[in-house]
C-alpha positions in Angstrom: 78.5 77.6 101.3 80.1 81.1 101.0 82.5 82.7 103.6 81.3 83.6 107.1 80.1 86.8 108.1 82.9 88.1 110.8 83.2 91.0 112.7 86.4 92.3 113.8 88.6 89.6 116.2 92.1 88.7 116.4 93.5 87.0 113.7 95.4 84.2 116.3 92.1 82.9 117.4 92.6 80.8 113.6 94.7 78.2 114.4 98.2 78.1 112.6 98.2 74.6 110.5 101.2 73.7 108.5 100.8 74.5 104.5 102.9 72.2 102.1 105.4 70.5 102.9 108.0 73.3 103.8 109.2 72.8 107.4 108.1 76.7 109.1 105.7 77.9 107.2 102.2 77.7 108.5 98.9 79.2 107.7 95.5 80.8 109.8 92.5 80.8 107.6 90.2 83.5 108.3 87.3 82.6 106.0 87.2 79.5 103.3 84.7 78.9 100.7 85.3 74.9 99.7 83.1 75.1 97.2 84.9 77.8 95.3 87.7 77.0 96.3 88.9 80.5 97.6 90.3 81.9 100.9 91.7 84.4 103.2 94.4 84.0 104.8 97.3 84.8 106.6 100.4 82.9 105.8 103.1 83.0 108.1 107.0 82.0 107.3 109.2 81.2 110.7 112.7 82.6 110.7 115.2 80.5 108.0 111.6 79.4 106.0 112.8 78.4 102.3 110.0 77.1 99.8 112.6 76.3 97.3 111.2 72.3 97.3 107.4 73.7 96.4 109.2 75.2 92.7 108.0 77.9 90.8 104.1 78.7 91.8 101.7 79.2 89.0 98.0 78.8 90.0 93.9 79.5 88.3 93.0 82.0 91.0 93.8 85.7 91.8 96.1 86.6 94.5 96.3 89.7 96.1 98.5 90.0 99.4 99.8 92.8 101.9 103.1 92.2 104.4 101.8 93.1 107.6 105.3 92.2 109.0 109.1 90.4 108.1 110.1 90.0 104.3 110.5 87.5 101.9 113.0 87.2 99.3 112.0 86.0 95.5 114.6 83.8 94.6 113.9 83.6 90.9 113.4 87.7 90.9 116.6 88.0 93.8 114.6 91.0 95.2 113.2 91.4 99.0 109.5 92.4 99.4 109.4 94.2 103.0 106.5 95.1 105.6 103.8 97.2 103.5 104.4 95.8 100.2 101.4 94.5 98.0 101.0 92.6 95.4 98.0 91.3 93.1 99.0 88.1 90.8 95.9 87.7 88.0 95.8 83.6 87.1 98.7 82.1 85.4 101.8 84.4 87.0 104.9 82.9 88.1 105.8 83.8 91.6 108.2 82.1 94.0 110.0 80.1 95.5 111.1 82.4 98.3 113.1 82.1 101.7 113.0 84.4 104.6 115.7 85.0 106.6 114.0 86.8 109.6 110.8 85.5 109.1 107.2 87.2 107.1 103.8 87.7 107.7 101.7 88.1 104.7 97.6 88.6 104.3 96.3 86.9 101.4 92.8 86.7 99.5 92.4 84.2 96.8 89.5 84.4 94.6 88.3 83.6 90.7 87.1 86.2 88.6 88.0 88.7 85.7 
């Protein structure tokens, strides 16, 4: 089954379910494809999140991501990624762990492809 066709709606209609085993961070997923194994998303770290226990993230998929709000902090990279910032991680990139201090909101779409 692919995604879902959906029209504009608020994104907190998606229930927040934890992700991993972090305590405070959480994610909505907008659509899912279980099949393929991709999905949208936003991920959501709470105020004082650190993912330090989840390691270094390598994964098969593409990643691409926007901060609608908050920041995260790379702690392998020690640099802040703020509200605005984007990022597209092809298959195989390290990225991670990070903690956030004041809390983030990111938008995510994960996918397999070229």
């Amino acid at each position: 089954m692919a995604k879902p066709e959906l029209e504009f709606t608020d994104y907190r209609k998606f229930e927040a379910t934890p992700f991993s085993s972090v305590k405070g961070l959480s994610e909505r997923i907008i659509a899912a494809d279980p099949e393929k194994n991709v999905a949208t998303r936003i991920l959501q770290f709470e105020p004082g999140t650190d993912t330090s226990p989840n390691g270094i993230q390598i994964h098969d998929f593409w990643e691409e991501l926007y901060i609608i709000e908050g920041s995260i902090i790379d702690l392998q990279l020690n640099e802040e990624f703020t509200q605005g910032m984007v990022a597209c991680r092809p298959p195989g990139m390290k990225h991670g762990p990070w903690k956030s201090p004041n809390g983030c909101k990111i938008f995510e779409v994960r996918y397999y492809g070229k």
